[in-house]
C-alpha positions as CSV (number, residue, x, y, z in Angstrom):
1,X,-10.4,-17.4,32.2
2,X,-10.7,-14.6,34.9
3,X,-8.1,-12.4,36.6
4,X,-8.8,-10.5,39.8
5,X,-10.8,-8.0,38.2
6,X,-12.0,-6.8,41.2
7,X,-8.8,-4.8,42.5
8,X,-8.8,-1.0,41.0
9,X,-6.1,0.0,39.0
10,X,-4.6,3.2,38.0
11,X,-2.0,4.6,35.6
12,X,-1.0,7.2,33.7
13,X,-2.8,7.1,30.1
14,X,-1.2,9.8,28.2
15,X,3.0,10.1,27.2
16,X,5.5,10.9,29.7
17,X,5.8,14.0,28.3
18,X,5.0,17.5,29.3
19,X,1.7,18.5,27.5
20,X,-1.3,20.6,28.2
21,X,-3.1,17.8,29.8
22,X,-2.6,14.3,31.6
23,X,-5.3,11.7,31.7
24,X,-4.4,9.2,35.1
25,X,-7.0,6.4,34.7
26,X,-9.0,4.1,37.1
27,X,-10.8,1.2,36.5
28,X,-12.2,-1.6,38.7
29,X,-14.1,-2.4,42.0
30,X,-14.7,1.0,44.2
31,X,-12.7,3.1,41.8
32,X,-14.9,6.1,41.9
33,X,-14.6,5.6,45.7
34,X,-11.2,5.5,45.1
35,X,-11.6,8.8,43.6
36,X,-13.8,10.7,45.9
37,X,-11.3,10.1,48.9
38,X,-9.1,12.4,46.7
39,X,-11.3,14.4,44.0
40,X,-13.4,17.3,45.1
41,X,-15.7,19.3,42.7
42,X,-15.4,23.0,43.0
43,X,-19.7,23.1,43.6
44,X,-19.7,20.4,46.5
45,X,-20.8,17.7,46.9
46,X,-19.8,13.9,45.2
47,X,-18.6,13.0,41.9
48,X,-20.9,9.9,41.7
49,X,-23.7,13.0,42.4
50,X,-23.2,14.3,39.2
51,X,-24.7,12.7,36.0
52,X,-22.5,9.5,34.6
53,X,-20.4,10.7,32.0
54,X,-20.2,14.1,32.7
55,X,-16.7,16.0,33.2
56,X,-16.6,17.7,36.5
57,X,-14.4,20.8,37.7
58,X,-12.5,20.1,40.9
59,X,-10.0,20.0,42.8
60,X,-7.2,16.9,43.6
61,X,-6.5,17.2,47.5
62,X,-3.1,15.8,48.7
63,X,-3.1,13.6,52.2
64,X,-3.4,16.9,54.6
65,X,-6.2,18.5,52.3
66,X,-3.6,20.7,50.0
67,X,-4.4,21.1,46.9
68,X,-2.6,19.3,44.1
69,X,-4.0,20.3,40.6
70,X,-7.3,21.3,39.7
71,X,-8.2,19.1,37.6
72,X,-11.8,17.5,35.7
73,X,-13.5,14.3,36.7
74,X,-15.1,11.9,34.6
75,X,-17.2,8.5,35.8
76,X,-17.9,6.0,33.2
77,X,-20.1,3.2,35.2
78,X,-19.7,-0.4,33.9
79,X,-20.3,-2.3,31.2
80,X,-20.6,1.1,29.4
81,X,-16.7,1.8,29.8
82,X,-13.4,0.6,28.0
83,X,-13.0,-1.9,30.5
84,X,-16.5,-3.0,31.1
85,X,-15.7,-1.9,34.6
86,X,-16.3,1.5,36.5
87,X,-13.7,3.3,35.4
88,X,-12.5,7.0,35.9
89,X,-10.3,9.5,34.2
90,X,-8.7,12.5,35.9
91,X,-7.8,14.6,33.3
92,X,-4.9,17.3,35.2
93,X,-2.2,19.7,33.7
94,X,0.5,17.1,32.2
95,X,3.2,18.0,34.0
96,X,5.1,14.7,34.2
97,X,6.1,15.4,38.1
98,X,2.7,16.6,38.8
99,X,1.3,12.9,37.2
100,X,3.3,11.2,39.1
101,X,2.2,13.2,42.2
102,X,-1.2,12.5,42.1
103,X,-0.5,9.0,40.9
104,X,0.8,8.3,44.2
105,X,-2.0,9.8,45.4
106,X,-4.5,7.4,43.8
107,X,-2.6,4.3,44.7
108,X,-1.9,5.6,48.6
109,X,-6.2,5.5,48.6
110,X,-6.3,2.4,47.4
111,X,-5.6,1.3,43.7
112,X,-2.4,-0.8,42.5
113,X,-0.9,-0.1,39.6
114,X,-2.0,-0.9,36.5
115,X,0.6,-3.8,34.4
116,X,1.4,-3.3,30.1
117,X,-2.2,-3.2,28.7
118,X,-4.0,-4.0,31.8
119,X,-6.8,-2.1,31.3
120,X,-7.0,-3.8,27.6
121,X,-7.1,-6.8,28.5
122,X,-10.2,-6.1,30.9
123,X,-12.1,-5.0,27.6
124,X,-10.7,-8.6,26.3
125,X,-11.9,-10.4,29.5
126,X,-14.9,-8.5,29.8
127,X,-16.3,-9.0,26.5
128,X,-15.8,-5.9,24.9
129,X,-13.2,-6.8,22.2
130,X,-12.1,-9.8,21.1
131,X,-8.3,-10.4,20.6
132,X,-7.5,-8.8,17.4
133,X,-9.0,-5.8,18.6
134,X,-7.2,-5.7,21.1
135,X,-4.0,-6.4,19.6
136,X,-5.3,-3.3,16.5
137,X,-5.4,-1.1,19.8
138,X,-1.5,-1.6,20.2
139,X,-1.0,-1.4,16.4
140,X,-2.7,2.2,16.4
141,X,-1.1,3.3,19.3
142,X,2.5,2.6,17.6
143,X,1.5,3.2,13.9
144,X,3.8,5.2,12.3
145,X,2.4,5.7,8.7
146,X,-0.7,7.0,7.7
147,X,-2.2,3.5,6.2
148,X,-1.2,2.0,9.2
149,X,-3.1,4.2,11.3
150,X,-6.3,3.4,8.4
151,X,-5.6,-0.4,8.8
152,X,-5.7,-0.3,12.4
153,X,-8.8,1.4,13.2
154,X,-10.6,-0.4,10.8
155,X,-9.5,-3.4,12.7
156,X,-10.8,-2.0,15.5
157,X,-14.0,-0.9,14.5
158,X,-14.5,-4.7,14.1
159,X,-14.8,-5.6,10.8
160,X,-11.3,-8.1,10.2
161,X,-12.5,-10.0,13.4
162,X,-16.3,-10.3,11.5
163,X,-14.5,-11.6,8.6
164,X,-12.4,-14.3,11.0
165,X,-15.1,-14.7,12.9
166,X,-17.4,-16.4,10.1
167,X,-14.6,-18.6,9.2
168,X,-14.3,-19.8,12.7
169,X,-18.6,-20.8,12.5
170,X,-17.9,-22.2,8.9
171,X,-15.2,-25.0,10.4
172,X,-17.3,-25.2,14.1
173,X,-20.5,-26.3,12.0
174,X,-18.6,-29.2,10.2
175,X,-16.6,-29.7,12.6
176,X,-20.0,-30.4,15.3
177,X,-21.4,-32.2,12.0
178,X,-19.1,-35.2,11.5
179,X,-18.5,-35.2,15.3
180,X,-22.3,-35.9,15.9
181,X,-21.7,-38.8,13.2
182,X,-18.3,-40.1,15.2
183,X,-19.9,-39.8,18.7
184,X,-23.0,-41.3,18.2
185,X,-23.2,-43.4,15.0
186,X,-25.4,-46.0,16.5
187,X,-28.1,-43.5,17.1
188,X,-29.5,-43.2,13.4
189,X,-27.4,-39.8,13.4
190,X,-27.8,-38.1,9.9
191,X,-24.8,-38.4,7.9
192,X,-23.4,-34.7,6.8
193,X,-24.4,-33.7,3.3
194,X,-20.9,-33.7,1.6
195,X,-22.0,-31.2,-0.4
196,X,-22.5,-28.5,1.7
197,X,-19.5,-29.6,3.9
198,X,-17.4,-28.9,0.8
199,X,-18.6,-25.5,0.0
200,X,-18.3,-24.0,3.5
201,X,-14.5,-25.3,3.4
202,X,-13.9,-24.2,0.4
203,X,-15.6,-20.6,1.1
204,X,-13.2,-20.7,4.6
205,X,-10.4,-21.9,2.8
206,X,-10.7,-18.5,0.2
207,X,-11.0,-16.3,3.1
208,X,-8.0,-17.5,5.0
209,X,-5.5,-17.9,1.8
210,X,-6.6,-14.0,1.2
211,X,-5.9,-13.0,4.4
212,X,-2.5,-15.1,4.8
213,X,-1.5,-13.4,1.0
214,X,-2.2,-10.0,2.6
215,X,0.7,-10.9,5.1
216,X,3.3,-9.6,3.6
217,X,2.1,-6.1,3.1
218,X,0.7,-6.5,7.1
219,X,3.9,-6.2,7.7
220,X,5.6,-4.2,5.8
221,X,3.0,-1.8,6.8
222,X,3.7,-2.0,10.3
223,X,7.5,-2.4,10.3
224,X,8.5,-1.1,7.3
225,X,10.2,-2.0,4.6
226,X,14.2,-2.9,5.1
227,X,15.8,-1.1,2.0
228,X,18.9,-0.7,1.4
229,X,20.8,2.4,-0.4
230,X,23.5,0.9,-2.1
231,X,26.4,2.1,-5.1
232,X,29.8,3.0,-5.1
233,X,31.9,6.3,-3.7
234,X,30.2,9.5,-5.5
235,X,27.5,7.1,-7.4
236,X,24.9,10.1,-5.1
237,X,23.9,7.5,-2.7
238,X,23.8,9.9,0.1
239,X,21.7,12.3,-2.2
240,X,19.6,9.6,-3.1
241,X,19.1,9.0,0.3
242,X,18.2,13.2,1.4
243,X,15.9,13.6,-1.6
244,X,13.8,10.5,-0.5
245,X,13.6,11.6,3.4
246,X,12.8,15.9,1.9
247,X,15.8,16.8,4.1
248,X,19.6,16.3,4.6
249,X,20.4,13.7,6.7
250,X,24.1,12.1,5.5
251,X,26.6,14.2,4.7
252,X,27.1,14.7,1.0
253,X,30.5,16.2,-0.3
254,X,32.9,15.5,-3.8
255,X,35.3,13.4,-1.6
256,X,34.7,10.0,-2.0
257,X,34.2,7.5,0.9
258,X,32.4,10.4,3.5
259,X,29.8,7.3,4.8
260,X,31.3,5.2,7.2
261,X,28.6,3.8,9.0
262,X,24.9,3.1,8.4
263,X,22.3,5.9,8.4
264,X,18.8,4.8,8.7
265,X,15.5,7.1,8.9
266,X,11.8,5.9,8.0
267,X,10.2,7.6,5.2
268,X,6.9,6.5,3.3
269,X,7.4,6.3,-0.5
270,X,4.9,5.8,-2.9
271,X,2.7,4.7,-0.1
272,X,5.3,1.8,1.2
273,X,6.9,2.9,4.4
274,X,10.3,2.0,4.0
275,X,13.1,1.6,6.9
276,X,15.9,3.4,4.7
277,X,19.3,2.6,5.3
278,X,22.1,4.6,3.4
279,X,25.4,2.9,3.3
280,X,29.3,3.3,2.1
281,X,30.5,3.1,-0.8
282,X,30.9,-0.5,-2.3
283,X,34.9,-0.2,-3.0
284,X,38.1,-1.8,-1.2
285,X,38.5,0.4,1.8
286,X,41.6,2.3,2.4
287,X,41.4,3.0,6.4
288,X,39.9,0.4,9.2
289,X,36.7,3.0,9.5
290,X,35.6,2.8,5.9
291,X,36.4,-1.1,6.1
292,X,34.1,-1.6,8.7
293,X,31.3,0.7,7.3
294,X,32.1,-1.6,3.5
295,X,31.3,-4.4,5.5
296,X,28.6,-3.3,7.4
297,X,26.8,-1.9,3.8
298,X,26.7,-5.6,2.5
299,X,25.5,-6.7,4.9
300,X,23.1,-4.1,5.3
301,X,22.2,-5.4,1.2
302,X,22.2,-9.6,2.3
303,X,19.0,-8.0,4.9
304,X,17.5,-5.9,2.5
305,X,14.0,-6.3,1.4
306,X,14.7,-3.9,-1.2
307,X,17.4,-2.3,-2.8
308,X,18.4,0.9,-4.3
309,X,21.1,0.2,-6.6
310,X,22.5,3.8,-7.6
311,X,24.8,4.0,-10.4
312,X,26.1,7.5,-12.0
313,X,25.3,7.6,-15.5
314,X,26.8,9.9,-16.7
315,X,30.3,8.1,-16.5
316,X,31.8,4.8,-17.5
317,X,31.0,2.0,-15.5
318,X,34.3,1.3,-13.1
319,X,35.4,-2.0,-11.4
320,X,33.6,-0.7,-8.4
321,X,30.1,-1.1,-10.2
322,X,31.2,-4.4,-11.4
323,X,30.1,-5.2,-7.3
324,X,26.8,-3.5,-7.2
325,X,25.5,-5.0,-10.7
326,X,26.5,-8.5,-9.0
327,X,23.5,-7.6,-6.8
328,X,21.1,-8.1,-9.6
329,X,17.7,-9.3,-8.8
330,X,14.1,-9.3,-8.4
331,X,14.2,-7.2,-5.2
332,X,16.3,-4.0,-7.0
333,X,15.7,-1.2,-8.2
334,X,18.0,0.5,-10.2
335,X,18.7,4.0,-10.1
336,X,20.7,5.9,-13.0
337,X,21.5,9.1,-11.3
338,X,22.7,12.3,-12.5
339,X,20.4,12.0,-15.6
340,X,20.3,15.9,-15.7
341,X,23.8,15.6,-17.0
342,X,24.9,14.2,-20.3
343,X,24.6,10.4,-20.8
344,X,27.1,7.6,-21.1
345,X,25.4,5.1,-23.3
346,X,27.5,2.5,-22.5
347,X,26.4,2.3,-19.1
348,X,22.9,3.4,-19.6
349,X,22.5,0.1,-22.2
350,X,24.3,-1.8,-19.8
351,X,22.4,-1.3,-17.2
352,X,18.6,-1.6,-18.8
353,X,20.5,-5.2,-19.8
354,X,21.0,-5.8,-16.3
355,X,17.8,-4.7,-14.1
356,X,14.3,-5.7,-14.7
357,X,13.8,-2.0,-13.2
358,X,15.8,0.6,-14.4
359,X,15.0,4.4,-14.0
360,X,16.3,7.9,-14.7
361,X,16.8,10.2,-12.1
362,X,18.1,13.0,-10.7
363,X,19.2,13.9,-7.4
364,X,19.7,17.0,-7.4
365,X,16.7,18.2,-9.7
366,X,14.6,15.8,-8.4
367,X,13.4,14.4,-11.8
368,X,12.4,10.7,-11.8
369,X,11.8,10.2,-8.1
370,X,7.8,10.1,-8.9
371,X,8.6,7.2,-11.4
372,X,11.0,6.0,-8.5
373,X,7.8,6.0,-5.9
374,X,5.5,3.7,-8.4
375,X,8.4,1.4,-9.0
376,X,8.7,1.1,-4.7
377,X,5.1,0.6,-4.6
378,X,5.0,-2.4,-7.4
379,X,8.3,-3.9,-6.0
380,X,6.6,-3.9,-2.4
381,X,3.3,-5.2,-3.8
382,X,1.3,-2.5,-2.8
383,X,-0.3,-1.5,-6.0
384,X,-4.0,-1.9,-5.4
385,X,-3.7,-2.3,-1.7
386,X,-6.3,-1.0,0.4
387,X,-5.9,-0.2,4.0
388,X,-9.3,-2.0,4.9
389,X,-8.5,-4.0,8.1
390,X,-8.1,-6.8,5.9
391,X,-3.9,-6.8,6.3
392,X,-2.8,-9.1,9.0
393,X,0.0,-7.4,10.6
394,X,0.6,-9.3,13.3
395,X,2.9,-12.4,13.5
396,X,0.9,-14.2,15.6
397,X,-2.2,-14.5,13.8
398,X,-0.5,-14.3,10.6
399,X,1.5,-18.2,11.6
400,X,-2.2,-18.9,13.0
401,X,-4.4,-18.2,10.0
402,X,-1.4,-19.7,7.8
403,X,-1.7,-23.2,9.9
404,X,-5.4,-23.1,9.7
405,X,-5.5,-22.3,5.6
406,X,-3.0,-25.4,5.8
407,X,-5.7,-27.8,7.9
408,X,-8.4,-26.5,5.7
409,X,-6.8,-27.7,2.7
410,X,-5.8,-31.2,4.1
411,X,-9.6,-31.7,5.5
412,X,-10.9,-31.0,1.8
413,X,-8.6,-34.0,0.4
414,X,-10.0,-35.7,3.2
415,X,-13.3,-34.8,2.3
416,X,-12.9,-36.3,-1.0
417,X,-11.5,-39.5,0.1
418,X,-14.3,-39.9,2.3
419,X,-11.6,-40.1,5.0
420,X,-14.1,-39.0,8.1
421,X,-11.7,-39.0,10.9
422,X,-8.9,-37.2,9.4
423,X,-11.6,-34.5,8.1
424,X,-13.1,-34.4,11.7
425,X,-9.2,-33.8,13.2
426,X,-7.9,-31.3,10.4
427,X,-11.1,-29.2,10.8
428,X,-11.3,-29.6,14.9
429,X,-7.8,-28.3,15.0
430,X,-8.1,-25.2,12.0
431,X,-11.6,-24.3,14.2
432,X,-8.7,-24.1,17.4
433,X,-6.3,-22.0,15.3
434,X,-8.6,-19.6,14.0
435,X,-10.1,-19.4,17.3
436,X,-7.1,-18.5,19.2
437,X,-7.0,-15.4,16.7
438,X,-10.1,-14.1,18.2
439,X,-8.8,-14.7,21.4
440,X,-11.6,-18.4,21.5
441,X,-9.7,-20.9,24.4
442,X,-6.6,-18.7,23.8
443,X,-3.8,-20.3,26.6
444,X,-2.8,-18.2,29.6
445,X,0.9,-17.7,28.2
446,X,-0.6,-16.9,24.8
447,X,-2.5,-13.7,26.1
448,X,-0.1,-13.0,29.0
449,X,2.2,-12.1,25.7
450,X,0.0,-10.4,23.4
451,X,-1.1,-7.5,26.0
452,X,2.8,-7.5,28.1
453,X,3.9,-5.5,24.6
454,X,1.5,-2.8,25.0
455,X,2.1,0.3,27.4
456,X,1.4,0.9,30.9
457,X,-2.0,3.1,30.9
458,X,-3.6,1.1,27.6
């Protein structure tokens, strides 16, 4: 498939922000004529004079010659560019007005603007990624956590793709195998050795199952996880809550029922980014405001991937705990705050009866809350998780390689009915699905969607 990847396009590259510098990119046919109509290096001369590559001092020249910025120059000639195409970068003060100035400037000699991830999706067209590197490009560019940031660049670098890549060979040399035998069985066409059409499905099928069990933590690691901070009135929620985030963010006072509504921050515990939400108290509301923010919390607990159940326990259990311990289940973690204080038996044996995961801490002292970050990173299944390239983070080719693990496994019980057709079908179409992860045959509307969530300028 080919767009009209002669046209030159421009954009801004870097945030629309004021910064030290702005990077306005061009790419396509005649962009560094593009450029020289408005670019002038300080020495004389041309930019395309100067050796490919090189960053050149000069000056950006409105319509009636005025200067605009001074600014450097850079020329990247095709295929050796992020586009594959000749491509350059204007690198001016980052003023966001002055961007924009100069922007205008670049399109009024003869560029159109770039769309979301236009200039990606040239690499993609051209060759120089396949699809999930070009979709790991958007992940890093919105990567919020450290091993996100890891996981992403090793996508890019390549490796994940190798690794889907081989499966997709794998199922294209059985599949071209029994479809040699289906085409042209009256030819004397060797039969497939069974035996080695077993093993490479089986060695496929491993690979695919391990990435699809990596799925979760994908994308966890790139959304976060959804916990929820949950208790009654005083339980120290809301301290919970500012002890986990190393700052006060909800308001935290001896009068009971202070959190109406939900307060949500991110914050990477034990290695597991989580989307913390803290929320009321779990009691029977006494005005329409701390109703509302009740209702809200429970709900906020029905979403929850994981919760926080904090209980005080340093006091009898009330009615209003009765609620919270109704939560029980694999996804909790319960939290016996105010440990520094003296202990209610009672409810401390109560609770260990309750929750598979019960631990001592302190709000205020801060005792516990490493024990706290190993039980997050067990209960989110990151223990042992390595940020490799090998998480799928991405739904798309995570409801791919889960369709194509499926195929694979039907094709094997194919295999060993000696069922040829239905082996030749399930492994055609897992070869299609895996494909379309690398981007193989990908349809129109397929990629038009993967590169319209990226940014303008990428």
């Amino acid at each position: 498939m080919k767009l009209n990847q002669d046209a030159a396009i421009a954009a801004i590259a870097t945030a629309p922000a004021p910064g030290a510098v702005g990077i306005i990119r061009i790419s396509g046919r005649d962009s560094e004529i593009i450029a020289e109509r408005l670019f002038f290096p300080k020495s004389g001369g041309k930019l395309t004079e100067r050796p490919a590559r090189s960053a050149v001092f000069g000056e950006i020249r409105g319509e009636k010659g005025e200067v605009l910025d001074n600014a450097l120059a850079i020329f990247f000639p095709g295929p050796a560019s992020y586009t594959g195409e000749n491509t350059v970068e204007l690198q001016c003060h980052g003023g966001p007005a002055l961007l924009q100035t100069v922007l205008d400037r670049v399109l009024a000699c003869g560029a159109r603007m770039a769309g979301p991830g236009e200039f990606t999706r040239r690499a993609f067209l051209n060759g120089k990624m396949d699809l999930t590197q070009a979709e790991a490009v958007a992940d890093l560019i919105s990567a919020d956590w450290d091993g996100a940031v890891k996981n992403a660049a090793a996508q890019l670098s390549g490796t994940y793709g190798a690794r889907i890549r081989a499966v997709y060979e794998s199922l294209r040399s059985v599949a071209a195998a029994y479809t040699a035998v289906m085409d042209y069985s009256d030819q004397n066409v060797s039969y497939p050795d069974t035996g080695s059409a077993a093993k490479e499905l089986s060695l496929a099928g491993d690979t695919l199952r391990e990435l699809v069990r990596g799925a979760r933590s994908g994308q966890i690691l790139r959304d976060g996880l959804h916990t929820a901070v949950v208790g009654r009135p005083n339980a120290g929620k809301s301290s919970v809550f500012n002890r986990l985030l190393g700052f006060s963010r909800s308001i935290v006072t001896d009068e009971a029922g202070t959190t109406r509504d939900v307060v949500t921050e991110k914050v990477c515990v034990g290695g597991v980014p989580l989307r913390l939400a803290d929320t009321a108290g779990l009691r029977e509301g006494t005005t329409a405001p701390e109703r509302m923010g009740i209702a809200l919390a429970r709900s906020e607990a029905d979403r929850a991937g994981l919760i926080l159940a904090v209980f005080d326990v340093s006091a009898p259990l009330t009615a209003e705990d009765e609620e919270v311990l109704s939560l029980a289940g694999e996804n909790i973690i319960c939290l016996c705050n105010k440990c520094d204080l003296t202990i209610d038996n009672v409810t401390k044996t109560r609770l260990e009866n309750t929750f598979s995961t019960c631990i001592p801490v302190s709000a205020v002292t801060g005792e516990g809350f490493d024990a706290l970050a190993s039980a997050v990173t067990r209960a989110a299944g990151f223990s042992g998780v390595r940020f490799d390239g090998s998480l799928v983070t991405n739904a798309r080719q995570r409801d791919m390689l889960c369709r194509a693990a499926e195929l694979v496994r039907d094709a094997i019980t194919a295999l060993e009915l000696g069922a040829e057709d239905a082996l030749w079908g399930c492994v055609t179409e897992a070869c299609e699905a895996v494909g379309s992860v690398l981007g193989i045959a990908v349809p129109e509307d397929v990629e038009k969607e993967v590169f319209s969530r990226f940014c303008i300028g990428k």
